[in-house]
PyMOL Python script that loads the backbone (N, CA, C, O; Angstrom):
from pymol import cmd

cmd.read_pdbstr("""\
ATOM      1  N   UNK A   1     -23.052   9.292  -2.380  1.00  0.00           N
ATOM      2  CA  UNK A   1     -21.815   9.747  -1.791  1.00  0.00           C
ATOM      3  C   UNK A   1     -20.674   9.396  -2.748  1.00  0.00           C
ATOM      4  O   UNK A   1     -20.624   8.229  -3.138  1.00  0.00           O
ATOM      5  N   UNK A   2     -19.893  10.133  -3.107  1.00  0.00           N
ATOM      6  CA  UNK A   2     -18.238  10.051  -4.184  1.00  0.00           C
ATOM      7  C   UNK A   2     -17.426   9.661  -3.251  1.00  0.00           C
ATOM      8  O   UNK A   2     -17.509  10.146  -2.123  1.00  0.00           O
ATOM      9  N   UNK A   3     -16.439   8.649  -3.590  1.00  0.00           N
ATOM     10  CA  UNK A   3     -15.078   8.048  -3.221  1.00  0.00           C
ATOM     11  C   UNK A   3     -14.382   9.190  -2.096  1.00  0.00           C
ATOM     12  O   UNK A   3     -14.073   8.943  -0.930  1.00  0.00           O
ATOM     13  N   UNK A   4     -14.252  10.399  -2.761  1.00  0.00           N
ATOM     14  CA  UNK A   4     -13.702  11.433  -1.612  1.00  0.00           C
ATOM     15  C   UNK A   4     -14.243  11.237  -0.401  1.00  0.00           C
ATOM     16  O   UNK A   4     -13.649  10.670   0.516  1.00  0.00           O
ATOM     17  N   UNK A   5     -15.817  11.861  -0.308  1.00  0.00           N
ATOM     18  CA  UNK A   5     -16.287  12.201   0.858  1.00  0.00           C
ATOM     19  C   UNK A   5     -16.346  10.397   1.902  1.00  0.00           C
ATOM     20  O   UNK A   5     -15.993  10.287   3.076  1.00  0.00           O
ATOM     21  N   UNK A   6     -16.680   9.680   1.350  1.00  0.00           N
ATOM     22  CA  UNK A   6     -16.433   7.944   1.983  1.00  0.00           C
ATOM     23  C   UNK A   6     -15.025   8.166   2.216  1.00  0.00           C
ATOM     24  O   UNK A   6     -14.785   7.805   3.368  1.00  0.00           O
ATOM     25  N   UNK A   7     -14.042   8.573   1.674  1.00  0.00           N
ATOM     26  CA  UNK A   7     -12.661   8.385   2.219  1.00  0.00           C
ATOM     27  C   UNK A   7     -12.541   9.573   3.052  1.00  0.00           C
ATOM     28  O   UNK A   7     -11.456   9.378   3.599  1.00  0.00           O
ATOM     29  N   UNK A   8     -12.917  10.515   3.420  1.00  0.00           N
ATOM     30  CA  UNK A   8     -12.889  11.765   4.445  1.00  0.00           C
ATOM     31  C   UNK A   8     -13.515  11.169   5.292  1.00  0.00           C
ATOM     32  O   UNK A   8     -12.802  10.513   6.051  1.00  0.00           O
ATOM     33  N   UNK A   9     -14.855  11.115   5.525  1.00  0.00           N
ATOM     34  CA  UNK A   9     -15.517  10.024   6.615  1.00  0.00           C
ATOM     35  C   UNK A   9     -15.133   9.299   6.991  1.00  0.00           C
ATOM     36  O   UNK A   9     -15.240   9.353   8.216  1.00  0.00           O
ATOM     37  N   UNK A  10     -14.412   8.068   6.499  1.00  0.00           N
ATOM     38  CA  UNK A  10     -13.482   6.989   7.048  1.00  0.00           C
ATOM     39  C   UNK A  10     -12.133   7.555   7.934  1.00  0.00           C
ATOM     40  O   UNK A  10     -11.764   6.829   8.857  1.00  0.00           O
ATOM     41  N   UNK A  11     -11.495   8.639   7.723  1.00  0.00           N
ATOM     42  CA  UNK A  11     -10.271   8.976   7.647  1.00  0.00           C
ATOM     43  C   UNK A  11     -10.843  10.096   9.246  1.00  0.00           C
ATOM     44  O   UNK A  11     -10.204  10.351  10.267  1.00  0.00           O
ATOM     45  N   UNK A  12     -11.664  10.343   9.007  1.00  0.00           N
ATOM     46  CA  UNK A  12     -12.297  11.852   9.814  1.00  0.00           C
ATOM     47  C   UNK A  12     -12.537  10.920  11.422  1.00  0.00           C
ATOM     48  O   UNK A  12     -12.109  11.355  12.492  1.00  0.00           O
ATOM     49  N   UNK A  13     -13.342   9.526  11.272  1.00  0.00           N
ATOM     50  CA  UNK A  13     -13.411   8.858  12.004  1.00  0.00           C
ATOM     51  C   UNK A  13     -12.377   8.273  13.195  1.00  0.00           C
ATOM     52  O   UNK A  13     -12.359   8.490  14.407  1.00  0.00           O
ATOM     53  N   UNK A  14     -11.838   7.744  12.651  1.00  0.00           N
ATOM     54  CA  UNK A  14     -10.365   7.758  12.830  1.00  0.00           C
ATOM     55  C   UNK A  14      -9.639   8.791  13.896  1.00  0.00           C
ATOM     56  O   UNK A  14      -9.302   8.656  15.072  1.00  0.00           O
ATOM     57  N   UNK A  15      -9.563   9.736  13.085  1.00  0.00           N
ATOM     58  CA  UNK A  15      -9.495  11.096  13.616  1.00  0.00           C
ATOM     59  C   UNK A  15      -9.922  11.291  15.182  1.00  0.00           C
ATOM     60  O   UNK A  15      -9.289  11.351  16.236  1.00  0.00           O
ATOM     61  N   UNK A  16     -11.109  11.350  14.876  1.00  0.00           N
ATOM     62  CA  UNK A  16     -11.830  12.070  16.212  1.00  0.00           C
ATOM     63  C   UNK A  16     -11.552  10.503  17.347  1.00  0.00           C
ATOM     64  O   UNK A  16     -11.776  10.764  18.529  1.00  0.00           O
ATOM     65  N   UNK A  17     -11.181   9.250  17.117  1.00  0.00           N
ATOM     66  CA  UNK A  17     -10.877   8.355  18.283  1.00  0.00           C
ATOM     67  C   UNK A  17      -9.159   8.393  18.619  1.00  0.00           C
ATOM     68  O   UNK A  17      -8.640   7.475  19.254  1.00  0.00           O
ATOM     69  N   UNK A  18      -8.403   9.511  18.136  1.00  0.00           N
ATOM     70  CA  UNK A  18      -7.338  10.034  18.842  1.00  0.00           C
ATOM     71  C   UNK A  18      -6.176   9.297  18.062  1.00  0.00           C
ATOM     72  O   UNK A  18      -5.051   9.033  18.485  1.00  0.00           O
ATOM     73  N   UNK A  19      -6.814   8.983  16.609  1.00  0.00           N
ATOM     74  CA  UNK A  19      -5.305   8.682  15.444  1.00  0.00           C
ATOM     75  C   UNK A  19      -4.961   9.595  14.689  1.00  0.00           C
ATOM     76  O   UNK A  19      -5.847  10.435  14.530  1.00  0.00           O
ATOM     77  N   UNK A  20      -4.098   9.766  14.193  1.00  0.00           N
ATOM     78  CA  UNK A  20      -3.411  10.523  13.745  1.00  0.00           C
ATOM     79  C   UNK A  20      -3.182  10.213  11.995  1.00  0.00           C
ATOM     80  O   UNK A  20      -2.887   9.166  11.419  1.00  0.00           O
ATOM     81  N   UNK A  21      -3.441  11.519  11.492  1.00  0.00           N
ATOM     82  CA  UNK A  21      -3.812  10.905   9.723  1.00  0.00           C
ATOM     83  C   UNK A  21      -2.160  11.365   9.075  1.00  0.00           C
ATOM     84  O   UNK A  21      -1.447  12.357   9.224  1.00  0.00           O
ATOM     85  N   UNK A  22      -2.015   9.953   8.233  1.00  0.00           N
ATOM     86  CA  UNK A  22      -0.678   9.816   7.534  1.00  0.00           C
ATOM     87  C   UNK A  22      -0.547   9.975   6.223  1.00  0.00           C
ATOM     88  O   UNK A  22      -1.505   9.574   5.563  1.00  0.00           O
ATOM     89  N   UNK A  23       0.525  10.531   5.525  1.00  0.00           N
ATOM     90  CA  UNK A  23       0.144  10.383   4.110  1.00  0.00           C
ATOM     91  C   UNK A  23       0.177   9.433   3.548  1.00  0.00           C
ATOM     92  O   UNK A  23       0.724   8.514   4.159  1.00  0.00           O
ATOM     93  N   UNK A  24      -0.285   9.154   2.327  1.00  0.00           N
ATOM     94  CA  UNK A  24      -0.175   7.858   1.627  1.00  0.00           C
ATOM     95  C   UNK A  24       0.671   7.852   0.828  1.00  0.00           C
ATOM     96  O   UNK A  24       1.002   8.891   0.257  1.00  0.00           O
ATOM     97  N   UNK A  25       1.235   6.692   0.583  1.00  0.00           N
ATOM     98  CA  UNK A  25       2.525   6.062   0.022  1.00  0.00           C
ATOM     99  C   UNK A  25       2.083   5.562  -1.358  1.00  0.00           C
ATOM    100  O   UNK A  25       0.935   5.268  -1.693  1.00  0.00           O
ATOM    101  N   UNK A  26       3.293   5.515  -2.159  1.00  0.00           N
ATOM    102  CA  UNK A  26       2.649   4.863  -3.752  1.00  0.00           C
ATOM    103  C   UNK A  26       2.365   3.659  -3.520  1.00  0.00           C
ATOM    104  O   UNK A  26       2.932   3.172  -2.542  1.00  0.00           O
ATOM    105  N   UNK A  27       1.385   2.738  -4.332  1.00  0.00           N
ATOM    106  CA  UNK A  27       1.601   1.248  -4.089  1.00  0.00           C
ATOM    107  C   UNK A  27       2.439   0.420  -4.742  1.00  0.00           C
ATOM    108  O   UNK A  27       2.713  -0.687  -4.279  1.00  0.00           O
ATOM    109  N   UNK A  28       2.992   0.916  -6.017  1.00  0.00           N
ATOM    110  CA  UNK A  28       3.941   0.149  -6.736  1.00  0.00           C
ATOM    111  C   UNK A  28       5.088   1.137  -6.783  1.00  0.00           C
ATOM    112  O   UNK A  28       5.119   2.095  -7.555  1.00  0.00           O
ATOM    113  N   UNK A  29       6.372   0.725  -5.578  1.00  0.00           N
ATOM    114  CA  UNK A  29       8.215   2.076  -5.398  1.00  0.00           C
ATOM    115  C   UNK A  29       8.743   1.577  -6.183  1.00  0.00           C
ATOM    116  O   UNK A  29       9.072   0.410  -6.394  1.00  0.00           O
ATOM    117  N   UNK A  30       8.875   2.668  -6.778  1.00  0.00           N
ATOM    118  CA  UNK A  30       9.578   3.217  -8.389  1.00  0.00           C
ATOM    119  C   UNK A  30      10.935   2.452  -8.300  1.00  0.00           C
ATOM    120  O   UNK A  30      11.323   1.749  -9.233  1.00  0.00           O
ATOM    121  N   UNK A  31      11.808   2.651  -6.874  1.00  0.00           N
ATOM    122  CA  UNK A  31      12.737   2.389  -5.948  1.00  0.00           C
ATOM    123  C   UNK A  31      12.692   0.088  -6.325  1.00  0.00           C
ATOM    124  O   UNK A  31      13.620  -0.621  -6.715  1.00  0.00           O
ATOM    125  N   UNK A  32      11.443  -0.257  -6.021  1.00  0.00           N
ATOM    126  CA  UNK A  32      11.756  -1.447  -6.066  1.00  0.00           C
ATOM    127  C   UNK A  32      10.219  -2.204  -6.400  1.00  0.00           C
ATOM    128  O   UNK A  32       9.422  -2.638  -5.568  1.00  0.00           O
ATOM    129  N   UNK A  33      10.109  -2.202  -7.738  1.00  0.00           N
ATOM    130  CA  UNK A  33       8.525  -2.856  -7.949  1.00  0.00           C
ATOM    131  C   UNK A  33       8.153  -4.379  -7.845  1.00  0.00           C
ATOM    132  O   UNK A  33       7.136  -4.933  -8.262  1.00  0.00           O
ATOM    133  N   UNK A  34       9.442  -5.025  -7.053  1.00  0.00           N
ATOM    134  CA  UNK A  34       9.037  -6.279  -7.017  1.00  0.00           C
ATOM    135  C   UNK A  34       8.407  -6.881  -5.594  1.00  0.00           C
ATOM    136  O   UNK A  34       8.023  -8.008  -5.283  1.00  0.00           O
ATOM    137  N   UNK A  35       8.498  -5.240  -4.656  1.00  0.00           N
ATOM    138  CA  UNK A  35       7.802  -6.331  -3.541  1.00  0.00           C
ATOM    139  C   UNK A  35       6.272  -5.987  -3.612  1.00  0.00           C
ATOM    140  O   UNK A  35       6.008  -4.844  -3.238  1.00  0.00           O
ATOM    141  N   UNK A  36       5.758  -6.362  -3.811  1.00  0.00           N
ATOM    142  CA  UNK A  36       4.430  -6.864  -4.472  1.00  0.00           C
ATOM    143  C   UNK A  36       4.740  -8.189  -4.733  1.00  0.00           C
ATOM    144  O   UNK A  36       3.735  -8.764  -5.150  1.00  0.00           O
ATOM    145  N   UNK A  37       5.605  -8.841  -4.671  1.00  0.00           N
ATOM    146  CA  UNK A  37       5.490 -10.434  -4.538  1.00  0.00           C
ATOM    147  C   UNK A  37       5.958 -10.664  -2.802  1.00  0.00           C
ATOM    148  O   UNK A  37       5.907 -11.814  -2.368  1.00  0.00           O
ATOM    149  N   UNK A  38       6.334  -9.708  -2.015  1.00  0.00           N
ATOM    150  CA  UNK A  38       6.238 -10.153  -0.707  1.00  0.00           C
ATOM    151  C   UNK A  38       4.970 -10.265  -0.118  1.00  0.00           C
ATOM    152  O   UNK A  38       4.752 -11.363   0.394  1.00  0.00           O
ATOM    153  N   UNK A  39       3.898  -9.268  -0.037  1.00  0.00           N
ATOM    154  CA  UNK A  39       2.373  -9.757   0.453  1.00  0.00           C
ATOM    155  C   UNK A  39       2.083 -11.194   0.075  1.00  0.00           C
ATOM    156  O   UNK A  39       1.501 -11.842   0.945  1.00  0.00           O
ATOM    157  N   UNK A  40       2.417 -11.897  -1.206  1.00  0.00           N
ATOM    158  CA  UNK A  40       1.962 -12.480  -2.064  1.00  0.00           C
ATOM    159  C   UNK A  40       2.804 -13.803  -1.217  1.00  0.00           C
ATOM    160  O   UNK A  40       2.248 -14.887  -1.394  1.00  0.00           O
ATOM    161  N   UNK A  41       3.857 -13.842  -0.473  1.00  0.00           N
ATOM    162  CA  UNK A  41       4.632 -14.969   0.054  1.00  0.00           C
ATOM    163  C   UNK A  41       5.626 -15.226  -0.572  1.00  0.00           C
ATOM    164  O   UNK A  41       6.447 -15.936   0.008  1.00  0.00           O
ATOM    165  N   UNK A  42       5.943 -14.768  -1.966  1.00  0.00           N
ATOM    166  CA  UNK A  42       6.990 -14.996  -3.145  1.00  0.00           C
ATOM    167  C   UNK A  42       8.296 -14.808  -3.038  1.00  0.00           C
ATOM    168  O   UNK A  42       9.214 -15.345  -3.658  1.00  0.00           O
ATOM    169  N   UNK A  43       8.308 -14.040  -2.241  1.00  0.00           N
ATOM    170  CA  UNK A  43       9.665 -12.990  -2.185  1.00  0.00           C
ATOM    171  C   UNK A  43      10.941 -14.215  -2.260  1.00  0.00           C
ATOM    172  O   UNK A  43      12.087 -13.827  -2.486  1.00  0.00           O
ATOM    173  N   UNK A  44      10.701 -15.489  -2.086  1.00  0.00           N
ATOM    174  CA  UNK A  44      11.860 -16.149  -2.168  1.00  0.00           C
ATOM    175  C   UNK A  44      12.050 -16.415  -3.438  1.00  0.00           C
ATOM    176  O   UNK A  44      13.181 -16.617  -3.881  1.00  0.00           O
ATOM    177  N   UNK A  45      10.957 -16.450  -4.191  1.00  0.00           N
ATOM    178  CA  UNK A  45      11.017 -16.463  -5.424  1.00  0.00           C
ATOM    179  C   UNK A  45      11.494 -15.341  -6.952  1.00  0.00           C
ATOM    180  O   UNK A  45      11.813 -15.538  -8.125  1.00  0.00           O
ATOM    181  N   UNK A  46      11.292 -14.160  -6.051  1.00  0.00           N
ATOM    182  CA  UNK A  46      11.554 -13.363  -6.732  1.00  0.00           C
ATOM    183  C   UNK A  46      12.227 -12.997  -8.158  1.00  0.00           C
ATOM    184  O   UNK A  46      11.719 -12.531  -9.178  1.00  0.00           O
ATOM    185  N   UNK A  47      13.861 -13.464  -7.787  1.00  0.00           N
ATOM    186  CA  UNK A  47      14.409 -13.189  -8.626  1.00  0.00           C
ATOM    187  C   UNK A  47      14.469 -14.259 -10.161  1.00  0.00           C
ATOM    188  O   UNK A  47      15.166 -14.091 -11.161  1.00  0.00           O
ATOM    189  N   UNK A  48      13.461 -15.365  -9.863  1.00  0.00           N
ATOM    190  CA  UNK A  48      13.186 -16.667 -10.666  1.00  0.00           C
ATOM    191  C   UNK A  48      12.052 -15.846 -11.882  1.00  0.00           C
ATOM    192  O   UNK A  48      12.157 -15.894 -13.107  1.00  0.00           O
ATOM    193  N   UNK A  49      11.214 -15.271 -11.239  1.00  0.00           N
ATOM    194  CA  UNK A  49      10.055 -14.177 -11.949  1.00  0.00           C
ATOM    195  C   UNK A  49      10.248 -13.056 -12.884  1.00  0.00           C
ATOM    196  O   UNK A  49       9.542 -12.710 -13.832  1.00  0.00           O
ATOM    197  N   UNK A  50      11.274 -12.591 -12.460  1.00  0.00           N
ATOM    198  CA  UNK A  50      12.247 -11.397 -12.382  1.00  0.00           C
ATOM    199  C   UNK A  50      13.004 -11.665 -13.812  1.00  0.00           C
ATOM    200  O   UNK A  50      13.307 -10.720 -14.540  1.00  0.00           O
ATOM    201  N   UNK A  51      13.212 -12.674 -14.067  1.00  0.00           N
ATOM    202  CA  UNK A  51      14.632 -13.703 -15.096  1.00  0.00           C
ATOM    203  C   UNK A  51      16.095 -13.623 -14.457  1.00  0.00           C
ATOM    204  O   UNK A  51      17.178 -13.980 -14.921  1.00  0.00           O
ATOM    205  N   UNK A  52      15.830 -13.154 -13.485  1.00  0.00           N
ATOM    206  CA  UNK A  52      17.369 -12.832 -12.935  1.00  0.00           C
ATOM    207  C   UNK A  52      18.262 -13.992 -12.543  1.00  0.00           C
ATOM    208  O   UNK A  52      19.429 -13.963 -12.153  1.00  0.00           O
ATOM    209  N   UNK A  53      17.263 -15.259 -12.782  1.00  0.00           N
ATOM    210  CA  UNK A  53      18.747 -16.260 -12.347  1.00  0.00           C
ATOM    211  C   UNK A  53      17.696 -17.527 -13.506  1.00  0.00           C
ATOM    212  O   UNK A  53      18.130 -18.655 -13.739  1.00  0.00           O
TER     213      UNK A  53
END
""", "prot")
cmd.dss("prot")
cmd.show_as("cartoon", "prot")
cmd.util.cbc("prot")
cmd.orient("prot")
């Protein structure tokens, strides 16, 4: 089985128990590539990473 059809199956599943399919979002916004240190717990840290202070 290829990545597609496992992600149609997964997604199809879903589906038929009465969810509703969303598009997907980039993982790294062009808009702001530093939260990727919020999952991470960082975000207070941020701007230390960053060089910004």
């Amino acid at each position: 089985m290829k990545t597609d059809e496992l992600r149609e199956k997964y997604l199809a599943f879903f589906e038929s128990k009465g969810h509703h399919r969303q598009a997907s979002d980039v993982l790294v916004p062009t808009w702001d590539p530093s939260v990727l240190f919020t999952p991470a717990g960082m975000n207070q840290c941020k701007d230390h990473f960053l060089g910004k202070v």
